[in-house]
C-alpha positions as CSV (number, residue, x, y, z in Angstrom):
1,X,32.7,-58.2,4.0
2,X,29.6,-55.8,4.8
3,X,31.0,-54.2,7.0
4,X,32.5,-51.4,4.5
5,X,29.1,-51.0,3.5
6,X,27.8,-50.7,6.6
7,X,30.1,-47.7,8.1
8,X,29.7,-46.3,4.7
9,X,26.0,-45.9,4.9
10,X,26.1,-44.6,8.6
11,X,28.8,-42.1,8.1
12,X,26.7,-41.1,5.3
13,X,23.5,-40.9,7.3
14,X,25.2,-38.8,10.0
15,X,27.1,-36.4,7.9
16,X,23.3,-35.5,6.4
17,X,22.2,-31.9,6.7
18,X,19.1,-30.2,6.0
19,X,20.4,-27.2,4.3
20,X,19.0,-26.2,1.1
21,X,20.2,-25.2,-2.0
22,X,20.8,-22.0,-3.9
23,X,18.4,-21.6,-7.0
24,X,19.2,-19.4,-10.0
25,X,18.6,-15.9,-9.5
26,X,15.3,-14.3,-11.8
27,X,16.1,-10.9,-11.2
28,X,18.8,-8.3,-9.9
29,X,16.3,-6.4,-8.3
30,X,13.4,-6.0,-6.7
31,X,10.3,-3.8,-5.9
32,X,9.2,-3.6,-1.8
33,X,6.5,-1.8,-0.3
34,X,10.0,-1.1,2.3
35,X,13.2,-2.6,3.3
36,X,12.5,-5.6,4.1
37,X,9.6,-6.6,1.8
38,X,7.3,-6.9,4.4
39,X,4.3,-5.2,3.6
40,X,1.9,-6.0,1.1
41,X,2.0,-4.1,-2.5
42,X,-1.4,-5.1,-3.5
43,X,-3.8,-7.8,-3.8
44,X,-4.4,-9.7,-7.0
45,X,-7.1,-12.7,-8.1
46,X,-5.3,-15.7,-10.0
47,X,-6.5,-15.5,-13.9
48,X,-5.5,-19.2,-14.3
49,X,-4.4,-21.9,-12.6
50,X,-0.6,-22.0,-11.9
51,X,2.0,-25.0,-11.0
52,X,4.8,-24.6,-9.5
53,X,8.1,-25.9,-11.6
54,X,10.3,-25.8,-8.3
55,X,10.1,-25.3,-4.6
56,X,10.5,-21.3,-5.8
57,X,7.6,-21.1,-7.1
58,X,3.7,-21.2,-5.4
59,X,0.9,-23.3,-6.6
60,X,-2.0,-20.9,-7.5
61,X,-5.6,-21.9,-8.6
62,X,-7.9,-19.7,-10.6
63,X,-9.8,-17.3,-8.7
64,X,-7.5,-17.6,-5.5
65,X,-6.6,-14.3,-4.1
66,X,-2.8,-13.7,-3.9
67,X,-1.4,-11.4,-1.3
68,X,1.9,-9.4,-3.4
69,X,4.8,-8.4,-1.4
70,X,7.8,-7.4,-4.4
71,X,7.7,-7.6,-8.0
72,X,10.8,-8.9,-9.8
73,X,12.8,-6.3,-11.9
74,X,12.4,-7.7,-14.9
75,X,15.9,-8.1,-16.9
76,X,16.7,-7.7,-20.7
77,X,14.7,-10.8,-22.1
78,X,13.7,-12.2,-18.8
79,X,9.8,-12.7,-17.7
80,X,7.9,-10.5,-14.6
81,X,7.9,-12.4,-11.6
82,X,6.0,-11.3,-8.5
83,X,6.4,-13.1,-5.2
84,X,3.4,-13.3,-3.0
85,X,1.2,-15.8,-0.7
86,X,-2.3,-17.6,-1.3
87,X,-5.6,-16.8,0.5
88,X,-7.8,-19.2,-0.1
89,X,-10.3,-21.4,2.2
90,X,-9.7,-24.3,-0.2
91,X,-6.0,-24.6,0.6
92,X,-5.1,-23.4,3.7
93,X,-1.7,-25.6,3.6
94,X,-0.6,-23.0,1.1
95,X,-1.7,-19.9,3.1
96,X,1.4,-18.0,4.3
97,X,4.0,-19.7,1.6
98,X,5.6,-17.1,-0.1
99,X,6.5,-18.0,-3.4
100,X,7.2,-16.7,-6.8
101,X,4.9,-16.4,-9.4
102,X,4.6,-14.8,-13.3
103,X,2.3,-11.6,-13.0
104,X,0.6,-12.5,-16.2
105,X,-1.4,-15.1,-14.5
106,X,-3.0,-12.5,-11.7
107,X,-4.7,-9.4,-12.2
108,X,-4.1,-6.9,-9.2
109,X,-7.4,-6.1,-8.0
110,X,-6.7,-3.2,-4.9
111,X,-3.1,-1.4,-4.2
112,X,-2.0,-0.6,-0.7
113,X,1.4,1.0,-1.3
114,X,2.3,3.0,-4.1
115,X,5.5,4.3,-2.7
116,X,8.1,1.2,-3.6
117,X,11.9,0.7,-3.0
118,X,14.0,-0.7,-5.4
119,X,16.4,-3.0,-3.2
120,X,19.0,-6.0,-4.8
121,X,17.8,-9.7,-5.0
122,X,19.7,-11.6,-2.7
123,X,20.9,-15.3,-2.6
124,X,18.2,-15.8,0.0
125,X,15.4,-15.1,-2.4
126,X,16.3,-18.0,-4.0
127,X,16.5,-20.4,-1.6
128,X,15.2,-23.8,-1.4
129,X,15.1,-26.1,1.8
């Protein structure tokens, strides 16, 4: 009588994968210090603290410094979203997550590229695993 249950379950277990999902796109576009958004734009201290609604998105604490490598086009209506990683001593886990965040909770504190490429959002950028 189980024993439905029981291939069921199995069969379930080894069909898992650990793909991720595609998350809503929060721009078109994008702004790179090059191609492959790989250098860093700027650097930027957090204004506020800042939670992450979805694995998107980076934690940020107030006074972290933020390492900026695009800034979202921004589309009729939409907010600005830059993505970037945290420096801090305090959470290292963090350090070299790159994640989006709004750019009204930062303040960019020293620019190291001022020559930017506009280059499409792809489905990538909003991956999750």
């Amino acid at each position: 009588m189980w024993y439905p249950l029981v291939i069921l379950l199995c069969v379930g277990l080894l069909h898992q994968t650990s793909w991720g999902f595609h998350m809503d796109k929060l721009a078109d576009k994008k702004l790179c210090g090059d191609a492959e958004c790989s250098y860093v734009l700027s650097v930027a201290t957090a204004l506020d603290d800042f939670v992450a609604p979805d694995c998107r998105f980076i934690n940020i604490k107030k006074n972290h410094m933020v390492y900026v490598y695009s800034k979202l086009v921004p589309e009729e209506g939409a907010g600005v979203f830059w993505s970037g990683s945290v420096y801090s001593d305090w959470n290292v886990d963090q350090m070299g997550i790159i994640g989006y965040f709004p750019a009204t909770v930062v303040k960019e504190t020293h620019k190291f590229r001022e020559e930017r490429v506009v280059i499409p959002t792809t489905d990538m950028d909003f991956y999750c695993d």
